[in-house]
C-alpha positions as CSV (number, residue, x, y, z in Angstrom):
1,X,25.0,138.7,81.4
2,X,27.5,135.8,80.8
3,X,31.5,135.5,80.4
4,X,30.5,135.8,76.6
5,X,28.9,139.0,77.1
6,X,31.7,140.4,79.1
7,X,34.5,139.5,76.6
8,X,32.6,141.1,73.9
9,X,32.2,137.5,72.3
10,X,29.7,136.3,69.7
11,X,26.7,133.9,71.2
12,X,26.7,131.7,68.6
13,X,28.3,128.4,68.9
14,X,31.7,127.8,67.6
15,X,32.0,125.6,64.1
16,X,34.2,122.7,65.8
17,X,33.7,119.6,65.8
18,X,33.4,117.7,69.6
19,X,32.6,114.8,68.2
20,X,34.9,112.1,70.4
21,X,37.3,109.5,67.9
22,X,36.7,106.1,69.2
23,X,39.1,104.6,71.4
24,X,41.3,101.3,70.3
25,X,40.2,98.4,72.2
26,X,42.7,97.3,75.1
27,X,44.2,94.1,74.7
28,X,43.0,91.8,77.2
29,X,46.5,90.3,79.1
30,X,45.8,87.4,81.0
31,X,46.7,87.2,84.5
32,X,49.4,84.8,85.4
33,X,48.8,81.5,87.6
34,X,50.2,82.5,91.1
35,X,50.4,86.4,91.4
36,X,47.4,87.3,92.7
37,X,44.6,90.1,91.4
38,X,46.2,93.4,93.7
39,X,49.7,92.3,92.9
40,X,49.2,92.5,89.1
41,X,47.5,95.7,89.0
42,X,50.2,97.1,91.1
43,X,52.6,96.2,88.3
44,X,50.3,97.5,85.6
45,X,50.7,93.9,83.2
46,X,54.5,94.4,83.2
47,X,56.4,91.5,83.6
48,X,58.2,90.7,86.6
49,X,62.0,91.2,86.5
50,X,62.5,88.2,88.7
51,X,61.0,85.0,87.3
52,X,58.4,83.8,89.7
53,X,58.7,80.6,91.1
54,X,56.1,77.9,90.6
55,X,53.8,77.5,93.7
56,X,52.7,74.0,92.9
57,X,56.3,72.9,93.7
58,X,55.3,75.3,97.0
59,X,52.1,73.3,97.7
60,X,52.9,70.2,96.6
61,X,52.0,67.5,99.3
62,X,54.2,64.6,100.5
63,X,53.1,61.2,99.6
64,X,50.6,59.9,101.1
65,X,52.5,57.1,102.5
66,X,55.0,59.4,104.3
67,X,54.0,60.7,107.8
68,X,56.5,63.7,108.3
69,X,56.9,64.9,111.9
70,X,59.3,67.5,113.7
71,X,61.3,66.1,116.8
72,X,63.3,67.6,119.6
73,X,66.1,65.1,118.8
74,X,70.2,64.9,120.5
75,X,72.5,65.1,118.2
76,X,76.8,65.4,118.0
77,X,79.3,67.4,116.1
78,X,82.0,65.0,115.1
79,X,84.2,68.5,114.4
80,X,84.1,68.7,118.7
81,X,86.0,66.6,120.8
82,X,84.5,67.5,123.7
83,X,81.5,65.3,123.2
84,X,79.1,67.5,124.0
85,X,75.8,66.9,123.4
86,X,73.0,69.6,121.9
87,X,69.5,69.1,120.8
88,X,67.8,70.4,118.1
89,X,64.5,70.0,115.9
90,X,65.0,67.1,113.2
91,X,62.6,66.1,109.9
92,X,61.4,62.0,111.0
93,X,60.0,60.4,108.2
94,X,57.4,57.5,109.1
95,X,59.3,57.8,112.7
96,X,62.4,57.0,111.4
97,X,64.7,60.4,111.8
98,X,67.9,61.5,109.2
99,X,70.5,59.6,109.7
100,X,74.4,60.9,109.3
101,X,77.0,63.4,110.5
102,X,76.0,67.1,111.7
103,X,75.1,69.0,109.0
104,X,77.5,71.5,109.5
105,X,80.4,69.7,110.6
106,X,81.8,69.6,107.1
107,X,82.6,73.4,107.5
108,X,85.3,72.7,110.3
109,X,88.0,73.1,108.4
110,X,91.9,73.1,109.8
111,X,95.3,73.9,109.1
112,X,97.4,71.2,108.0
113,X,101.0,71.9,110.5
114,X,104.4,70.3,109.9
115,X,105.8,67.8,112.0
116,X,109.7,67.6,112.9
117,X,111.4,65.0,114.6
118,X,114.6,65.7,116.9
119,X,116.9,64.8,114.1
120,X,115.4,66.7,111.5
121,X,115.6,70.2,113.9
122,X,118.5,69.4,115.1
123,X,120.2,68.7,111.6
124,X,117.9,71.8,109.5
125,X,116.1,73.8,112.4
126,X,118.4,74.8,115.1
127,X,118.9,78.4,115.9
128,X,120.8,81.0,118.6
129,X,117.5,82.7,118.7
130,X,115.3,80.1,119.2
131,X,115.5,77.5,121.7
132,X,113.5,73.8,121.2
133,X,111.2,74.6,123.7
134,X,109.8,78.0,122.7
135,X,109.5,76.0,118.9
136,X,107.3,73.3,120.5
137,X,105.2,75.8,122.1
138,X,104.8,77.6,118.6
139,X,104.0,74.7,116.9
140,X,101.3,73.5,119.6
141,X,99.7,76.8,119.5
142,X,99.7,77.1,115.9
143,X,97.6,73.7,115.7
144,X,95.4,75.2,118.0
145,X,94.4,77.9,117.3
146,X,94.6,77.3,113.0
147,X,97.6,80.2,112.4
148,X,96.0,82.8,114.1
149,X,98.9,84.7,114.7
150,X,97.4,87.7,117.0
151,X,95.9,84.5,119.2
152,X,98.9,83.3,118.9
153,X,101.4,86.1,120.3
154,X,98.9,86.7,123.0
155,X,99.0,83.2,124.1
156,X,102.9,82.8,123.8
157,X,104.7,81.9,127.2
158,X,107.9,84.6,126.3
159,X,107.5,87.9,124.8
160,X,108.0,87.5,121.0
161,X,106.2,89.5,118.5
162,X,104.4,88.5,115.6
163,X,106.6,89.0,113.0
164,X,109.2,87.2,114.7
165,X,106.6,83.8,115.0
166,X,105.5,84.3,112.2
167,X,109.1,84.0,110.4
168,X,109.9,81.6,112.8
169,X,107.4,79.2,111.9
170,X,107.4,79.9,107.9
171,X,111.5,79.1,108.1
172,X,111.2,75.9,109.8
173,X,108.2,74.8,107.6
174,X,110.2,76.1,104.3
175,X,113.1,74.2,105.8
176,X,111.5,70.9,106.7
177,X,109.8,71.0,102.7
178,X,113.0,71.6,101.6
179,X,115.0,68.9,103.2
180,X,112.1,65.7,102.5
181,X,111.8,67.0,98.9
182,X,113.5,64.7,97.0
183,X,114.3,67.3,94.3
184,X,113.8,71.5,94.5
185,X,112.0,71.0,91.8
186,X,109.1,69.0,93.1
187,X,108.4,72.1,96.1
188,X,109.1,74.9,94.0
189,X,105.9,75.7,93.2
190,X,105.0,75.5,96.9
191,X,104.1,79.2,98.2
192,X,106.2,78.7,101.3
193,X,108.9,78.3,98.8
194,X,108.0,80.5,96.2
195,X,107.1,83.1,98.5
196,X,108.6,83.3,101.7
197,X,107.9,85.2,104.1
198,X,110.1,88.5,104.8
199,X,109.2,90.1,108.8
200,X,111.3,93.4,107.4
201,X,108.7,94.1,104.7
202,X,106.0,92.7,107.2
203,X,106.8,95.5,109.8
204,X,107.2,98.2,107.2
205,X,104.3,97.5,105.8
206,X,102.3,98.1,109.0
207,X,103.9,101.3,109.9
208,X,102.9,102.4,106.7
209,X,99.5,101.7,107.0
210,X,99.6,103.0,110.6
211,X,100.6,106.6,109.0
212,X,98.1,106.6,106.5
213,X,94.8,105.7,109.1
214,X,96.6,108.4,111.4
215,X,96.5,111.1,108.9
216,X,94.1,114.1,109.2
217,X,92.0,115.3,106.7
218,X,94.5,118.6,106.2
219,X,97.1,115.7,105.6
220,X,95.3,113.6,103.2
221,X,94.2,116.9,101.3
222,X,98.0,118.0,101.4
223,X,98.9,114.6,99.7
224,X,96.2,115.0,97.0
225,X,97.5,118.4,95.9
226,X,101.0,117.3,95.7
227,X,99.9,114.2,93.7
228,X,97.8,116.6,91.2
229,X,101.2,119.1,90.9
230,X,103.0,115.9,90.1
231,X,100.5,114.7,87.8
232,X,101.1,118.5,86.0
233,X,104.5,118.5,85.8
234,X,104.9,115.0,84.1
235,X,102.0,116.4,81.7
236,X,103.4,119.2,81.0
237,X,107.2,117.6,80.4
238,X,105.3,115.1,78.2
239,X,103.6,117.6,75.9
240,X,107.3,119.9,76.0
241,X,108.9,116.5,74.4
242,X,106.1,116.1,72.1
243,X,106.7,119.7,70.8
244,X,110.1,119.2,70.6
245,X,110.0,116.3,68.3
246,X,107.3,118.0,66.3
247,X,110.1,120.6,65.9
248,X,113.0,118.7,65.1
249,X,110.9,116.7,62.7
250,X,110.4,120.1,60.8
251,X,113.6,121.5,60.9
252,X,114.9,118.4,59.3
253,X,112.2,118.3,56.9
254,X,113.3,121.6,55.9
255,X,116.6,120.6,55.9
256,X,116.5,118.3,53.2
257,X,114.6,120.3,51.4
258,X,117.1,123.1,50.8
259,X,119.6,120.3,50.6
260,X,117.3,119.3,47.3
């Protein structure tokens, strides 16, 4: 007894065809040069989404006239004045090493500071709050340490904060542009000019931002709901105006139609 017997199923072989329809020939894709076998079967013959670079620019060989050697060399910084002396592995060519500045010297980048003389602060620059010493020492530390105004304060002799250095060194810059411009034209675009600097709005500012990163989660959730309620009401005004124009608009519509 088989499973044909048991479901009460004839023995004689169904009339269906199982004959197998041929199969369409695969194209044949041809590898490409540098990706090898595993790596292209991993990808199943799509193409990369990055184009791959040619590796006979990898294994190209130097000339054979060029002997190429790595040296434990000295080399400088021109952006130090310290003269201090490091070493470092350097590419020699047919024993002659690269000659030239410090590769990375050209990223030493500083701030360009105003210069006064004695008659321009005391003709433009002179204030009750500010005495010339404590403006010397500004300016000397602001060439020093590039404007960094936290540095800066820290470093400061007296107790100043830095909104006040900060204004104190953007008004005596604004005013020494000011007086060696020849017209107000010629500076006006300058953004000391254009744009100068306010400590009032500077301090707000920060005590704004100092209640926001102090808020709690409760807080900020508090502020989201009233800022959704207000969001309502201004919808809801807006579509109360709409409806009343849409009403006016047909009561004078209807108006001038009895008036007909």
């Amino acid at each position: 007894m088989d499973a044909k017997d048991i479901l009460g199923l004839p023995k004689s072989s169904l009339p269906i065809s199982l004959e197998k329809k041929p199969r369409a020939p695969k194209e044949s894709q041809r590898r490409p040069d540098g990706i090898s076998r595993e790596l292209y079967m991993l990808t199943g013959g799509v193409a990369p989404l990055m184009p791959s670079i040619d590796l006979g620019h990898l294994k190209k060989r130097p000339p054979s006239n060029e002997k190429i050697t790595w040296q434990w060399l000295p080399f400088s910084n021109s952006a130090r004045k310290d003269d201090l002396q490091l070493f470092h592995w350097v590419r020699v060519i047919n024993g002659i090493p690269l000659s030239g500045d410090y590769a990375f010297a050209k990223y030493n980048k500083s701030v360009e500071i105003i210069k006064y003389t004695d008659e321009e602060y005391e003709k433009y620059l002179a204030d009750s709050n500010w005495t010339r010493e404590e403006t010397d020492q500004l300016f000397d530390l602001c060439e020093q340490f590039d404007l960094r105004f936290v540095v800066i304060a820290d470093r400061f002799p007296s107790s100043r904060s830095i909104e006040e250095l900060k204004e104190r060194y953007y008004n005596v810059s604004r005013a020494i542009l000011v007086a060696r411009a020849a017209s107000p034209t010629d500076i006006a675009g300058h953004p000391l000019v254009k744009d100068p600097y306010n400590a009032e709005h500077e301090i707000e500012r920060k005590r704004a931002l100092s209640l926001v990163l102090s808020q709690t989660k409760q807080q900020e959730r508090r502020d989201a709901e009233v800022l959704a309620e207000a969001k309502r009401i201004l919808e809801a005004r807006r579509m109360a105006k709409v409806s009343l124009d849409n009403s006016n608009l047909v009561y004078f519509f209807l108006h001038s139609v009895t008036m007909d």
